[in-house]
MDAnalysis code that builds the backbone (N, CA, C; Angstrom):
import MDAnalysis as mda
import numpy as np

u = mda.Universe.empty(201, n_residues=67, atom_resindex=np.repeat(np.arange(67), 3), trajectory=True)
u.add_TopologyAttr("name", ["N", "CA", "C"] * 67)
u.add_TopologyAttr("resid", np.arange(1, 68))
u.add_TopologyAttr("resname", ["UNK", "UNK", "UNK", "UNK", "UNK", "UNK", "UNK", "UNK", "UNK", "UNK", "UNK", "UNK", "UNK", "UNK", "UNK", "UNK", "UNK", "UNK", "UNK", "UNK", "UNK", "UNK", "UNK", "UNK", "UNK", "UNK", "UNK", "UNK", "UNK", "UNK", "UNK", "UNK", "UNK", "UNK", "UNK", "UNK", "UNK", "UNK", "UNK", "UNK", "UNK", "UNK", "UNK", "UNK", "UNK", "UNK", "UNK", "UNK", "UNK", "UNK", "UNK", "UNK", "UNK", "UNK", "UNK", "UNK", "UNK", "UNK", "UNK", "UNK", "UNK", "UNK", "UNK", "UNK", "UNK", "UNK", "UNK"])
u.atoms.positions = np.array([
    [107.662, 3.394, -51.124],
    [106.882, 2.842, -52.209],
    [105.418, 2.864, -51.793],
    [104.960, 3.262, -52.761],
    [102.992, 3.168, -52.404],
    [102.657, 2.023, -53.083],
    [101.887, 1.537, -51.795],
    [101.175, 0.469, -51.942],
    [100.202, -0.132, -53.226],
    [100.046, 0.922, -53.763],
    [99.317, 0.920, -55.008],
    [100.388, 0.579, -56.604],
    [101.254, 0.943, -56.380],
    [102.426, 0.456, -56.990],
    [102.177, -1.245, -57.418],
    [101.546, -1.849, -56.598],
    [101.554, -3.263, -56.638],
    [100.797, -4.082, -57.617],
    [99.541, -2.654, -58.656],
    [98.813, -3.028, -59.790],
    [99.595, -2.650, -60.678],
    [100.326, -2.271, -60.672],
    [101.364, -2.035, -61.796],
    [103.153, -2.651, -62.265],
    [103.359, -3.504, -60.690],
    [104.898, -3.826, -60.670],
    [104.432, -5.017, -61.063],
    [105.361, -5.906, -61.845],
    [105.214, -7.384, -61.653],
    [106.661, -8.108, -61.388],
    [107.418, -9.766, -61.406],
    [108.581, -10.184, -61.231],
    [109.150, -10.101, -62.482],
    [110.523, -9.257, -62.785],
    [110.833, -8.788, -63.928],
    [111.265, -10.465, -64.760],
    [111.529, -11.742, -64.180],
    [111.722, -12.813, -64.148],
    [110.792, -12.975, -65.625],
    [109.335, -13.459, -64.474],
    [108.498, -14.328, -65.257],
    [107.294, -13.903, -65.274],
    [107.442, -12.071, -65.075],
    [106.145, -11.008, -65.011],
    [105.130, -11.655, -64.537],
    [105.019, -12.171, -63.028],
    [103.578, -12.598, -62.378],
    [103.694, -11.494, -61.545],
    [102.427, -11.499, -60.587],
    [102.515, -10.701, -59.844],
    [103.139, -10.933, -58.379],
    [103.365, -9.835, -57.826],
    [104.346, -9.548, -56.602],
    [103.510, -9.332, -55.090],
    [103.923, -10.190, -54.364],
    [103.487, -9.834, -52.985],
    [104.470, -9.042, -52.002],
    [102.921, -8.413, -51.371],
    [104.100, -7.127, -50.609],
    [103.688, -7.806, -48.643],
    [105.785, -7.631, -48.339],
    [105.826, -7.798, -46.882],
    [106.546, -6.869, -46.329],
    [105.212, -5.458, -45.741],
    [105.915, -4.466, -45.196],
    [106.416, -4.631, -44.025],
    [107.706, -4.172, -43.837],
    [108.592, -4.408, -42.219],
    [108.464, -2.814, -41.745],
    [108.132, -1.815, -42.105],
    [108.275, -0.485, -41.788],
    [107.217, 0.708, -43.117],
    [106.360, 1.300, -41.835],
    [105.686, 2.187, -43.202],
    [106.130, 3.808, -42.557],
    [105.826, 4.426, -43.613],
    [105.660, 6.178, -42.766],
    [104.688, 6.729, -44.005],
    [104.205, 7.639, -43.200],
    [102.752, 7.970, -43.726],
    [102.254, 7.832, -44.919],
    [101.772, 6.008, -45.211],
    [101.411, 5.458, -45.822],
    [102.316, 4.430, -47.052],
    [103.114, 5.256, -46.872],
    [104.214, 4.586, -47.566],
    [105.024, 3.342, -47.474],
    [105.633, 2.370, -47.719],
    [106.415, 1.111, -47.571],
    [107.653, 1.930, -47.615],
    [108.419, 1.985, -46.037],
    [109.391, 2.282, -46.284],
    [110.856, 0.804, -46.353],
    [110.530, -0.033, -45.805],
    [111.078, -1.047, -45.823],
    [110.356, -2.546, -45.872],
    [110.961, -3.859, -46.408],
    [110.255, -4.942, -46.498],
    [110.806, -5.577, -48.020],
    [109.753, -6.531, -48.200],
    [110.062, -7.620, -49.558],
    [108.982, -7.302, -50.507],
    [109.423, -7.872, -51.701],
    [108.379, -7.525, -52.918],
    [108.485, -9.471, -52.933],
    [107.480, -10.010, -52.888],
    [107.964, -11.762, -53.307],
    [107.487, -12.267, -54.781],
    [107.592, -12.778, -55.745],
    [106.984, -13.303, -56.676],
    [106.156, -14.575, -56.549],
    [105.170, -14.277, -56.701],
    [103.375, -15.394, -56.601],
    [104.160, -16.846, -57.483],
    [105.136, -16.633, -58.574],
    [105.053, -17.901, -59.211],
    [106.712, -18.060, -58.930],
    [107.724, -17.669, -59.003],
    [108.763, -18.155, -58.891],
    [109.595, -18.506, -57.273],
    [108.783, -17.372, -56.558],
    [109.406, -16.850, -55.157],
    [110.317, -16.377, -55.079],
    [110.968, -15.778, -55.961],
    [112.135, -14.492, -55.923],
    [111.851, -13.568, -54.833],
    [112.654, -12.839, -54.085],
    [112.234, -11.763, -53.584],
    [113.251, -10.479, -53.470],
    [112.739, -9.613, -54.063],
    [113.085, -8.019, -53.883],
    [112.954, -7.552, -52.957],
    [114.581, -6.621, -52.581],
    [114.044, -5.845, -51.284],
    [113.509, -4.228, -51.315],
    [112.816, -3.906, -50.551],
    [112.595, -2.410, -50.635],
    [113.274, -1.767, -49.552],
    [114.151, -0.701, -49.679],
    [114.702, -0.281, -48.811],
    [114.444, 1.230, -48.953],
    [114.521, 2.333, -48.074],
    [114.310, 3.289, -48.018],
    [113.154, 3.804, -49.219],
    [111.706, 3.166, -49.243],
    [110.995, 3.098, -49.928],
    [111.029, 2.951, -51.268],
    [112.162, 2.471, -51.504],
    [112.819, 2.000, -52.883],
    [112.880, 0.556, -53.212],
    [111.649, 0.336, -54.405],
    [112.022, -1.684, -54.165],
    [112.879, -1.580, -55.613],
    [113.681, -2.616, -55.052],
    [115.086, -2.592, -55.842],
    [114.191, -3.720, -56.969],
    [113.901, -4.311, -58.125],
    [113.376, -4.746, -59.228],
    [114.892, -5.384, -59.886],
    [115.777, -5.546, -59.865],
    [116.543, -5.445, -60.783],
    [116.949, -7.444, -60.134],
    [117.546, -8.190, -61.384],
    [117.057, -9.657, -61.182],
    [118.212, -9.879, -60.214],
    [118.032, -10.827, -59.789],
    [118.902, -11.450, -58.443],
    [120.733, -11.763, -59.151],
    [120.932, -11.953, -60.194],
    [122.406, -11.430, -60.570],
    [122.634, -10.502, -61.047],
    [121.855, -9.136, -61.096],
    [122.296, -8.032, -61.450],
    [122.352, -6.993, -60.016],
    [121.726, -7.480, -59.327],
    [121.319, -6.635, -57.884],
    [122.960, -7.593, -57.423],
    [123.264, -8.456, -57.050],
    [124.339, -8.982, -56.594],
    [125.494, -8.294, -57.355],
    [125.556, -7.619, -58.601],
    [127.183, -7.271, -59.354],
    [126.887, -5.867, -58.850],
    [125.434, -4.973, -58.886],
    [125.612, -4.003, -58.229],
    [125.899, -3.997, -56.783],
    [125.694, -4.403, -56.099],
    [125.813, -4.429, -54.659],
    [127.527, -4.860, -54.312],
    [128.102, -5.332, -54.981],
    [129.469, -5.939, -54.973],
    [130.492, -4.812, -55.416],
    [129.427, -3.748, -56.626],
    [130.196, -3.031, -57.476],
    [130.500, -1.621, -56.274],
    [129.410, -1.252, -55.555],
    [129.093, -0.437, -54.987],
    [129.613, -0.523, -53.462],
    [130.636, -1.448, -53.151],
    [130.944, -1.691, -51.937],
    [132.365, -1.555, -51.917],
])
């Protein structure tokens, strides 16, 4: 995910904006870490430079579905 991504993503929740905590970059990129929400504190993960957006009981039926 590019960092710049971050004027454009917001928390699909309560659409504020999202703070980024990179754990891993490669050339320039967020390859791993959290997306957090400024007003609710939800947090999204990004994994293989992919931040997963999708709300905290739909990411849980996929992740359950997919296992």
């Amino acid at each position: 995910m590019k960092e710049d991504l971050l004027d454009i993503v917001c928390c699909p929740l309560d659409k504020h904006d999202l703070t980024l905590d990179a754990d891993a970059t490669e050339d320039g990129e967020v390859m791993a870490g959290t997306l957090t929400c400024t007003d609710c504190g939800e947090t999204y993960p990004i994994e293989d430079g992919i931040p997963n957006l999708l709300p905290p009981d739909m990411r849980d039926d996929a992740e359950s579905a997919s296992a």
